[in-house]
MMTF fields as JSON, N, C-alpha, C and O atoms, coordinates in Angstrom:
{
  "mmtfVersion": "1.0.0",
  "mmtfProducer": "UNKNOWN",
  "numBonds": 443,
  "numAtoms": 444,
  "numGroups": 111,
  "numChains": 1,
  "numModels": 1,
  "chainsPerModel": [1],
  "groupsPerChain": [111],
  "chainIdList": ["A"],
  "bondAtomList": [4, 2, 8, 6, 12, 10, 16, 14, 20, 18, 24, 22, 28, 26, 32, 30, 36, 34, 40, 38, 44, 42, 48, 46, 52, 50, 56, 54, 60, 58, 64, 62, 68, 66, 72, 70, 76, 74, 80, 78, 84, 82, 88, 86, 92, 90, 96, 94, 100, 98, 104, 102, 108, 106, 112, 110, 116, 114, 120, 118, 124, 122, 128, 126, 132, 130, 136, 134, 140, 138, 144, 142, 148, 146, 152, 150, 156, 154, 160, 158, 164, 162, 168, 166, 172, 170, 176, 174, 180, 178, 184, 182, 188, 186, 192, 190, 196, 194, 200, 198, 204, 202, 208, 206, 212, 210, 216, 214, 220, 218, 224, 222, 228, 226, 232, 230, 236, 234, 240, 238, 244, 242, 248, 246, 252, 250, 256, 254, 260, 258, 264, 262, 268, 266, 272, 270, 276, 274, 280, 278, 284, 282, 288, 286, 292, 290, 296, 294, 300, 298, 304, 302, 308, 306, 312, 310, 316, 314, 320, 318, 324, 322, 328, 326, 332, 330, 336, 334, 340, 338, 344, 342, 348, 346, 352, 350, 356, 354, 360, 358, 364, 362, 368, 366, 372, 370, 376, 374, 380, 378, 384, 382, 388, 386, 392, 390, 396, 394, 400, 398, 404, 402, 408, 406, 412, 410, 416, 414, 420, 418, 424, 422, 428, 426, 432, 430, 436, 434, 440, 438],
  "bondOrderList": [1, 1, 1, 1, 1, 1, 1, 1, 1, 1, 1, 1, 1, 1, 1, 1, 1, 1, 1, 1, 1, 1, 1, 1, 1, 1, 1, 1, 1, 1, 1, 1, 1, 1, 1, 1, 1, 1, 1, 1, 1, 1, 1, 1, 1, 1, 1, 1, 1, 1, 1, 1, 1, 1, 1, 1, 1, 1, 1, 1, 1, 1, 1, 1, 1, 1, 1, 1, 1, 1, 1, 1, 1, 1, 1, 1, 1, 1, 1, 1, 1, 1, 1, 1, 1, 1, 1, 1, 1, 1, 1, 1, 1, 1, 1, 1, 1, 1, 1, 1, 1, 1, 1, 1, 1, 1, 1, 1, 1, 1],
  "groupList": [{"groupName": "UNK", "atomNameList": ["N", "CA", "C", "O"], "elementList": ["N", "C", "C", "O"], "formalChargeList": [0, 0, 0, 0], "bondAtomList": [1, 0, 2, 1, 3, 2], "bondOrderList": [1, 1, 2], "singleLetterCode": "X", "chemCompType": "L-PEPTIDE LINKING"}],
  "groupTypeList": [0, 0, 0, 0, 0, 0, 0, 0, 0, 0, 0, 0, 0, 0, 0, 0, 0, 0, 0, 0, 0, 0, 0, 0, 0, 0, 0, 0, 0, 0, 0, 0, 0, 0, 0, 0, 0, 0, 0, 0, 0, 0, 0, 0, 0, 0, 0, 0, 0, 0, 0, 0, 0, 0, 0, 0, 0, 0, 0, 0, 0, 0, 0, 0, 0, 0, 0, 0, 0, 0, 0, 0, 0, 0, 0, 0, 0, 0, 0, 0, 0, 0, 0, 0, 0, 0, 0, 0, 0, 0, 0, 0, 0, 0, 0, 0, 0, 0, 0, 0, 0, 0, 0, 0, 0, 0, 0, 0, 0, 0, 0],
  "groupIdList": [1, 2, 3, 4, 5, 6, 7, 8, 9, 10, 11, 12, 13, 14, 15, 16, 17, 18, 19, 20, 21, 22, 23, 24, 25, 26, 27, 28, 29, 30, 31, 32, 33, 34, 35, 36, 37, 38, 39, 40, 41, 42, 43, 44, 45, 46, 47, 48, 49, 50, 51, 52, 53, 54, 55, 56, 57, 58, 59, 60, 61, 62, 63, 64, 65, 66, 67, 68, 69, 70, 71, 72, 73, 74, 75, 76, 77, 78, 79, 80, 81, 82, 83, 84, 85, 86, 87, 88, 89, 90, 91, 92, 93, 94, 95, 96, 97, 98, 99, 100, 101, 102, 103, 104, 105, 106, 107, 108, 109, 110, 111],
  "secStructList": [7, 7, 7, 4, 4, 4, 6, 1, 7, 7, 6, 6, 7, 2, 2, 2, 2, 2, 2, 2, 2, 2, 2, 2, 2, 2, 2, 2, 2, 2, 2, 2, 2, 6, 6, 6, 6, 6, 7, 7, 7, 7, 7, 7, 3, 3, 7, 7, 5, 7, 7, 6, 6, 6, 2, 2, 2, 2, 1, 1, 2, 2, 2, 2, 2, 2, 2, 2, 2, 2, 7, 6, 6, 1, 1, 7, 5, 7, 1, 4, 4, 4, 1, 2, 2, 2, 2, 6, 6, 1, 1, 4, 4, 4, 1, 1, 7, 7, 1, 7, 7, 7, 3, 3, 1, 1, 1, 6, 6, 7, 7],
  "xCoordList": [13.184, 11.948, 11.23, 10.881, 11.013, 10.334, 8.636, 7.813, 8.612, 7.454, 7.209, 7.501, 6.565, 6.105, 5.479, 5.382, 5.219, 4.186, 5.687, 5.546, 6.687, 7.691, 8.073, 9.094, 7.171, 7.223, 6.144, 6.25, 4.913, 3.337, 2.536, 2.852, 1.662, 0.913, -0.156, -0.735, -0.565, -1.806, -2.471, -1.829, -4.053, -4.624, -5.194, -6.132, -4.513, -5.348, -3.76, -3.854, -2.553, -1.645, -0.314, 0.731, -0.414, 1.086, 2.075, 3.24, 1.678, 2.819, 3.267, 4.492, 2.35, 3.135, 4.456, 5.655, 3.458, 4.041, 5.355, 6.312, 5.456, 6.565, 7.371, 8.434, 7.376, 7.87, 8.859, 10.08, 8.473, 8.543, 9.905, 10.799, 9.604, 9.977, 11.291, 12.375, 11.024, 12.482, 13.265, 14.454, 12.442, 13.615, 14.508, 15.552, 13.833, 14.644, 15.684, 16.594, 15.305, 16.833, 17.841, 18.972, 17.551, 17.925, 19.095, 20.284, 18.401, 19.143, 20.103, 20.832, 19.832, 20.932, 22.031, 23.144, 21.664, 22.617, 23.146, 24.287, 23.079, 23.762, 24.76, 25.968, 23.998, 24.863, 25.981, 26.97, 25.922, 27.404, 27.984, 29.138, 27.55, 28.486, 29.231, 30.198, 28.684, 29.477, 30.09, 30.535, 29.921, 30.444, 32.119, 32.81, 32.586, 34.251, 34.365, 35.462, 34.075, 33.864, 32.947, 32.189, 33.056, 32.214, 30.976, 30.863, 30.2, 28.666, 27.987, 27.951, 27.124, 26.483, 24.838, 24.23, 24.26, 22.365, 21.653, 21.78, 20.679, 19.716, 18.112, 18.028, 17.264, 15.299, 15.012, 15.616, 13.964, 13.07, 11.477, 10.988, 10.893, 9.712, 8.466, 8.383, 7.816, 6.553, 5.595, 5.605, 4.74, 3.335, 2.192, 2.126, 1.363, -0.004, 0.227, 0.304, 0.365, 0.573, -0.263, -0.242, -1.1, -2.194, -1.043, 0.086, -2.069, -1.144, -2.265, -3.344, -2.286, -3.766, -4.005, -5.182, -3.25, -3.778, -4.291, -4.811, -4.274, -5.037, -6.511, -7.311, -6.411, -6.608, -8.369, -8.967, -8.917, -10.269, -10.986, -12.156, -9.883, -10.145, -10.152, -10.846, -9.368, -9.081, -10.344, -11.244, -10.474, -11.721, -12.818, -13.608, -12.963, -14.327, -14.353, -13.384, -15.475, -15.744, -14.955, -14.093, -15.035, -13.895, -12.654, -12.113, -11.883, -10.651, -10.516, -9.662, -11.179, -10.721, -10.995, -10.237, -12.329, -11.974, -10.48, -9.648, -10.138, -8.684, -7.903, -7.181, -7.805, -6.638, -6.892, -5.964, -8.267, -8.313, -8.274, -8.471, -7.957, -8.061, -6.474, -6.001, -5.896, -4.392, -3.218, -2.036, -3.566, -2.42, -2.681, -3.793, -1.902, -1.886, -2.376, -3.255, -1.308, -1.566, -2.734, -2.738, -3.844, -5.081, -4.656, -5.537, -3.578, -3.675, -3.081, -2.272, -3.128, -2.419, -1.049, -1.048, 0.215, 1.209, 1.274, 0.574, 2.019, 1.699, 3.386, 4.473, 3.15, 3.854, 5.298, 6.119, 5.561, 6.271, 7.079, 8.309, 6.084, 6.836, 7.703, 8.008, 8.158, 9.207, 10.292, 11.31, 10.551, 11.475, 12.592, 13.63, 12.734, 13.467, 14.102, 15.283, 13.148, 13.703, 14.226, 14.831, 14.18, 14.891, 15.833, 16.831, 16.007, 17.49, 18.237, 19.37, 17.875, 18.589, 19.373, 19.793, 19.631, 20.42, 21.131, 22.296, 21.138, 22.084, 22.871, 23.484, 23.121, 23.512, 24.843, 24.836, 25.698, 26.963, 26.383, 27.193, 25.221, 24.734, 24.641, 24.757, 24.459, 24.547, 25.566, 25.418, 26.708, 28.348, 28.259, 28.641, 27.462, 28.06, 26.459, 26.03, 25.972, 24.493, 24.614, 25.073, 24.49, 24.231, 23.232, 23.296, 22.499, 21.359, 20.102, 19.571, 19.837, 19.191, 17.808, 17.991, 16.667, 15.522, 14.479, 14.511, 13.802, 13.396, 12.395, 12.079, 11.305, 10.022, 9.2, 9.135, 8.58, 7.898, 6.413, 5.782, 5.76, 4.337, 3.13, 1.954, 3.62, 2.844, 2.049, 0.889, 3.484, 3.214, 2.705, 2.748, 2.137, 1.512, 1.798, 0.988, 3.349, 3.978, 4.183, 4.459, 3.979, 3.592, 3.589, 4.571, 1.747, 0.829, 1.223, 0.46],
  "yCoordList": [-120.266, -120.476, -121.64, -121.578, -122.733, -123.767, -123.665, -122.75, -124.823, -125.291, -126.7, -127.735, -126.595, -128.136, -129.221, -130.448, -128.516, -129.236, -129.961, -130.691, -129.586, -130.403, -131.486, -132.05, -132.061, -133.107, -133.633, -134.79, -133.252, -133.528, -133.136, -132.407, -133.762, -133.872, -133.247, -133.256, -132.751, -131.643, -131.933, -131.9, -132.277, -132.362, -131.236, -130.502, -131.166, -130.335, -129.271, -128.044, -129.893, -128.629, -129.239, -128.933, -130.162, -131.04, -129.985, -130.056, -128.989, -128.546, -127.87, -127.756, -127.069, -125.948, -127.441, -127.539, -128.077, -129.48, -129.773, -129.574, -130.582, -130.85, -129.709, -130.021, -128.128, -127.294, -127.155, -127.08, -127.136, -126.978, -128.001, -127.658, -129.513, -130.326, -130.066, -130.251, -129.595, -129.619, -128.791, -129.065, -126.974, -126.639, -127.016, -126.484, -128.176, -129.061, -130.223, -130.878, -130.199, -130.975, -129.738, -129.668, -129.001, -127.974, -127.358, -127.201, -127.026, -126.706, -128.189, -127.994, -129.531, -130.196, -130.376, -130.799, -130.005, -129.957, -128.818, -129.07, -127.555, -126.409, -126.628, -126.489, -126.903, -126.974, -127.838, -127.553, -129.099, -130.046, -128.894, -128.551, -128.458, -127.411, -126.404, -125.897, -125.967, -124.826, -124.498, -123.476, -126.071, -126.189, -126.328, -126.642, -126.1, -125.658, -124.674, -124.706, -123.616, -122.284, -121.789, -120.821, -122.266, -122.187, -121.449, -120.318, -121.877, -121.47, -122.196, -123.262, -121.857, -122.367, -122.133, -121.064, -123.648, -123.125, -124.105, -125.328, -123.231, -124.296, -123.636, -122.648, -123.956, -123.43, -123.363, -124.031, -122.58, -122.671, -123.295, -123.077, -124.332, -125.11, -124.169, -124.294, -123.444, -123.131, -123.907, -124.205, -124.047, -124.121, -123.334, -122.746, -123.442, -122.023, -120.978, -120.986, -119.902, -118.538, -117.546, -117.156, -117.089, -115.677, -114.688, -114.293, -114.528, -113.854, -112.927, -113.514, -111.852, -111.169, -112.093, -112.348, -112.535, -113.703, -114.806, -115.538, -115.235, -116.2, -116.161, -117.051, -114.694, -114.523, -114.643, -115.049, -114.454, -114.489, -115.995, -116.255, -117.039, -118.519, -119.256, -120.175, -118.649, -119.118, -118.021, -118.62, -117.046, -116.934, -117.657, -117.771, -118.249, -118.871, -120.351, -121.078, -120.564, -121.641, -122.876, -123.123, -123.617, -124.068, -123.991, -125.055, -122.798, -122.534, -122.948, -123.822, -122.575, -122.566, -124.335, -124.979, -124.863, -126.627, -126.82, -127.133, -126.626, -126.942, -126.764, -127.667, -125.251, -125.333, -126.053, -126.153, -126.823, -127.416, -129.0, -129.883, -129.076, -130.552, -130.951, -132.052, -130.073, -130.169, -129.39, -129.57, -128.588, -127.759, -128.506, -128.388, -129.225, -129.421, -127.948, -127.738, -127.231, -125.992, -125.045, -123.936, -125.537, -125.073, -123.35, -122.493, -123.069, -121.877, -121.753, -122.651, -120.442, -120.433, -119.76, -119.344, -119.616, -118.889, -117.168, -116.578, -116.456, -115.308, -114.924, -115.459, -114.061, -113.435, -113.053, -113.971, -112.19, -112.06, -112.903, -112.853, -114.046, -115.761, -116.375, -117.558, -115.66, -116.426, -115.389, -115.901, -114.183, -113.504, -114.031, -113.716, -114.766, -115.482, -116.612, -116.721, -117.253, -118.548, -118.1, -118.791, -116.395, -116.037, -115.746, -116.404, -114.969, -115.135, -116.06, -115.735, -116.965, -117.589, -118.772, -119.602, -118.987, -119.525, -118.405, -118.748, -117.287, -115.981, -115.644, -114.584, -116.827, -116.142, -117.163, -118.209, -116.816, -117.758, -119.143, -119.85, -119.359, -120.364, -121.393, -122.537, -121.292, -122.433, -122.209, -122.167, -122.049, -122.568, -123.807, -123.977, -124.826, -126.115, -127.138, -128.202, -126.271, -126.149, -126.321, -125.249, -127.095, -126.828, -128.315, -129.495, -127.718, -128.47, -129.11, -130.216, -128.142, -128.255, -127.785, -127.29, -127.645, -127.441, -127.216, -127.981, -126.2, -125.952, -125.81, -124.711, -126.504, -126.769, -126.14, -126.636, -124.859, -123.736, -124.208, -123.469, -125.379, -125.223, -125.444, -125.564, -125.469, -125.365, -126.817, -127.079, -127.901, -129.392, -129.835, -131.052, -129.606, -130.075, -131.19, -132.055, -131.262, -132.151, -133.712, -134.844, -133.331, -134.582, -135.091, -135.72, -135.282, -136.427, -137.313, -138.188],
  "zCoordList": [80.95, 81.654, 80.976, 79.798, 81.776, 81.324, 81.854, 81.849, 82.211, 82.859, 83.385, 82.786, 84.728, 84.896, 83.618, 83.634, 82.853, 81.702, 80.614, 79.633, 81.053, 80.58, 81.124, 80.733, 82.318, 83.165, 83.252, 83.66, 83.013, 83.209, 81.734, 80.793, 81.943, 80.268, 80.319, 81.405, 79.562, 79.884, 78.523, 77.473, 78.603, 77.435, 76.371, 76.683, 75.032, 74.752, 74.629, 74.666, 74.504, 74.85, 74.498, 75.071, 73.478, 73.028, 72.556, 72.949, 71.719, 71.57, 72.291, 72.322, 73.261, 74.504, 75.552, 75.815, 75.726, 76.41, 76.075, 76.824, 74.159, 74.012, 74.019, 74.556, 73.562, 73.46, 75.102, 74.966, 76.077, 77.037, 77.713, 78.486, 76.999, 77.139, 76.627, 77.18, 75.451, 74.984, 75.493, 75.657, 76.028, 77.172, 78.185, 78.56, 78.622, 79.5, 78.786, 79.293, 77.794, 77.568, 76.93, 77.411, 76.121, 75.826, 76.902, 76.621, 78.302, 79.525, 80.467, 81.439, 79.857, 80.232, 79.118, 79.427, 77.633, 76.97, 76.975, 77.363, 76.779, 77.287, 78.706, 78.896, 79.288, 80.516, 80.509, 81.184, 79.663, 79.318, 78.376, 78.636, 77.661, 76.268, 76.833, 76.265, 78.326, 78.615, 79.881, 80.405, 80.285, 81.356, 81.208, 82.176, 80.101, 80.017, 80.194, 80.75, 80.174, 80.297, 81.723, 81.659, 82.479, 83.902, 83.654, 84.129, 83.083, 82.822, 83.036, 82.422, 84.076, 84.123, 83.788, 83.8, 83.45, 82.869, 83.419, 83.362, 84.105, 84.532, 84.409, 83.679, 84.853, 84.252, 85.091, 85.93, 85.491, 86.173, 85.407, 84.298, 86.848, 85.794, 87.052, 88.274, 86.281, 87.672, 86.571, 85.377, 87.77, 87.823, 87.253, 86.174, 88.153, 87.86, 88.583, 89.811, 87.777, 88.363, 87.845, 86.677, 88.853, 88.127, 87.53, 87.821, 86.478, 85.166, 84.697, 84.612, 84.425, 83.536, 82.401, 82.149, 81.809, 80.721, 81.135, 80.294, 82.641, 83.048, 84.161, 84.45, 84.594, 85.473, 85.199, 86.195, 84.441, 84.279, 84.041, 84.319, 83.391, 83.709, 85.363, 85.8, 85.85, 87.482, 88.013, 88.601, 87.938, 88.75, 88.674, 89.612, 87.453, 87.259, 87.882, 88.1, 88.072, 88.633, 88.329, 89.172, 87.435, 86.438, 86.771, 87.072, 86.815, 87.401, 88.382, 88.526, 89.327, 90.575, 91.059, 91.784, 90.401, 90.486, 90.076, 90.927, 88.742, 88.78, 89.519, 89.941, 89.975, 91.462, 92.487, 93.29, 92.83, 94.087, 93.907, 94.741, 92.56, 92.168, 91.931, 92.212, 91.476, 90.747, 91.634, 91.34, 92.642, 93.596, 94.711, 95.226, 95.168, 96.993, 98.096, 98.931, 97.538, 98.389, 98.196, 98.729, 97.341, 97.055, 96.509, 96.581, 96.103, 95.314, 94.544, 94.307, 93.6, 92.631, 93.153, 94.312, 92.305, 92.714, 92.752, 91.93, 93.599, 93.331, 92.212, 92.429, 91.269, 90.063, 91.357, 91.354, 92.11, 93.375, 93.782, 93.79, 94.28, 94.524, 93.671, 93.825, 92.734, 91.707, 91.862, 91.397, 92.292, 92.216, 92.811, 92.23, 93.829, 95.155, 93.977, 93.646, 93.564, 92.256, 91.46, 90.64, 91.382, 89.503, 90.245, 89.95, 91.192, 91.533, 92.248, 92.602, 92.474, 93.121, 92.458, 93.265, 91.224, 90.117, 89.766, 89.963, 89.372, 89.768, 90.586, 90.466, 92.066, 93.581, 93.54, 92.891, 94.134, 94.576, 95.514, 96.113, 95.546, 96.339, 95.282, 95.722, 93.971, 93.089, 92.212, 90.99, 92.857, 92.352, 91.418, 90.26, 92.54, 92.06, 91.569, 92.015, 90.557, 90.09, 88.944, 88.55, 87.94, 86.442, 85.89, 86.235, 85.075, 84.28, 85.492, 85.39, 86.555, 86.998, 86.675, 85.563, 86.92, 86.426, 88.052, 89.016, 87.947, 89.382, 89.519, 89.063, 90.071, 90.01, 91.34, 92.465, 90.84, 91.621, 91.301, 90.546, 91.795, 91.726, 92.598, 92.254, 93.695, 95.248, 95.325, 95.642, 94.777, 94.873, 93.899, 94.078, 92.756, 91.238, 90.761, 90.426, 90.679, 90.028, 91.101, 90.704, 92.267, 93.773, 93.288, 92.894, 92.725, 92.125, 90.749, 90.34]
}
């Protein structure tokens, strides 16, 4: 599990950022290492997703400028809305899938 913030810079948050960052190379080098062995690895990158750990910043006024400044789709993600993405790097539909990285953030990363 990555994050968009391994693609986008967020102030105030270098190390979650680079941390993040490095999952993604992390998951294209894995994916050359074990691709002899038909394994495949790839991330998922979301966005903003109400979380109880977030959930009292996005209600507030504040928050919710951010979602309407930074989401195209003016909301946050629902926790639910990723189940379809967690499995679906699990499914015979990405046979021919590796070191991909999958960006769930209701357009964020557009801009």
């Amino acid at each position: 599990m990555a994050s968009i913030t391994a693609m986008i810079g967020m102030a105030n948050m270098s190390a979650y950022c680079a941390s993040k960052a490095g999952l993604v190379q992390l998951t294209k080098v894995m994916a050359l290492e074990f691709i002899k062995y038909n394994i495949q690895v790839n991330a998922l990158c979301p966005g903003y997703f109400l979380t109880p750990m977030n959930q009292k910043f996005f209600e507030s006024e504040i928050g919710q400028k951010v979602v309407q400044k930074t989401i195209p789709m003016n909301r946050l993600g629902r926790v639910e809305e990723l189940k379809g993405t967690a499995i679906y790097p699990a499914s015979a539909a990405t046979n021919f899938m590796t070191g991909s990285c999958l960006v769930i953030d209701g357009g964020q990363t557009i801009w």
